[in-house]
C-alpha positions as CSV (number, residue, x, y, z in Angstrom):
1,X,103.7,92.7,91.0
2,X,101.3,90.9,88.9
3,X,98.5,92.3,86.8
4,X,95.7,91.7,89.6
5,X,98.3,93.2,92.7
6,X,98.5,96.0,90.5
7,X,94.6,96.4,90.0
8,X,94.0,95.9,93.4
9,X,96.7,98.9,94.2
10,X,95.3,100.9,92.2
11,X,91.5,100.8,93.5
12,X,92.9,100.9,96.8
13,X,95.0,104.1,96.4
14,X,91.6,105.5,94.1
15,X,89.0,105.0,96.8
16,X,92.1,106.9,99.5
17,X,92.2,109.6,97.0
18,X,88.6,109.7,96.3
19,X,88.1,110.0,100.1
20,X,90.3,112.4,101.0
21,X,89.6,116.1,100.6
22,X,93.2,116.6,98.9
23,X,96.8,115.1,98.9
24,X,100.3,116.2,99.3
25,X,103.1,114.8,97.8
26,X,106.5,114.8,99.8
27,X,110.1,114.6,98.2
28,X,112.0,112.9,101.4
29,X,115.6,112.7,99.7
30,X,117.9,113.9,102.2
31,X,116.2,113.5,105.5
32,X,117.7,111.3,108.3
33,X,115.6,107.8,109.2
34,X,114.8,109.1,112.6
35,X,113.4,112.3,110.8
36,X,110.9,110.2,107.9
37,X,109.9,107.8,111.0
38,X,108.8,111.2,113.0
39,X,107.1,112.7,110.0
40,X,105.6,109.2,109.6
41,X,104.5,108.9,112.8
42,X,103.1,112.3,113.1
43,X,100.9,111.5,109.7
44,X,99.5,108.5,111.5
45,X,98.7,110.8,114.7
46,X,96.7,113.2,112.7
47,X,94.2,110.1,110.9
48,X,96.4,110.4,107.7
49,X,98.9,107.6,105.9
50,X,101.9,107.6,103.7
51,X,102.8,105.6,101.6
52,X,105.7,105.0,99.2
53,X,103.9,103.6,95.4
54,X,104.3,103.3,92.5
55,X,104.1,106.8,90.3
56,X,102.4,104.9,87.6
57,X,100.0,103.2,90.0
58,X,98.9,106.3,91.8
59,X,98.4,108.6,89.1
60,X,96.2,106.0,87.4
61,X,94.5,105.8,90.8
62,X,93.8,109.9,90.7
63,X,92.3,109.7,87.9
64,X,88.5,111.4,88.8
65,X,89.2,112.5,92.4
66,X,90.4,115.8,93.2
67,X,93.8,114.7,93.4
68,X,94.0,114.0,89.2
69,X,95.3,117.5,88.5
70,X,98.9,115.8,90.5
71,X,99.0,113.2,88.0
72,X,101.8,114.9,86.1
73,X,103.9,115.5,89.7
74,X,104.0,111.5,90.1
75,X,107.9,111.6,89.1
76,X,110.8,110.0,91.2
77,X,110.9,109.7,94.4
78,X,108.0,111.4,96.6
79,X,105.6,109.8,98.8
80,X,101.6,110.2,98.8
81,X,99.8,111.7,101.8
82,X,96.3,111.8,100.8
């Protein structure tokens, strides 16, 4: 990922967390494909998305939106749900 992919990430994932009235962050490890492909699918029913990022990237990205105060949870494996 290049310099301006990364930019472009990162205003992408700051205007998602700047519209959003909050986030969750989901550890995944250990749940069957079937089961992250439900959840997944569920998310999408309800209006929402996850996404898998870069930890870097998205707490960069939360930085003024209500989501910053998760900057310091952005550590291994989780996904975003904002």
């Amino acid at each position: 990922m290049n310099r301006a992919e990364k930019d472009a990430a990162i205003q992408n994932m700051h205007e998602a967390f700047a519209a959003s009235g909050g986030a969750f962050l989901l550890d995944m490890t250990g749940m069957k494909v079937n089961e992250v492909t439900d959840l997944r699918r569920k998310i999408k029913a309800a209006s929402g998305s996850c996404r898998v990022v870069k930890n870097r990237l998205a707490a960069r990205a939360s930085v003024g939106t209500r989501s910053e105060a998760l900057g310091k949870s952005f550590k291994g494996p989780i996904r975003i749900v904002p």
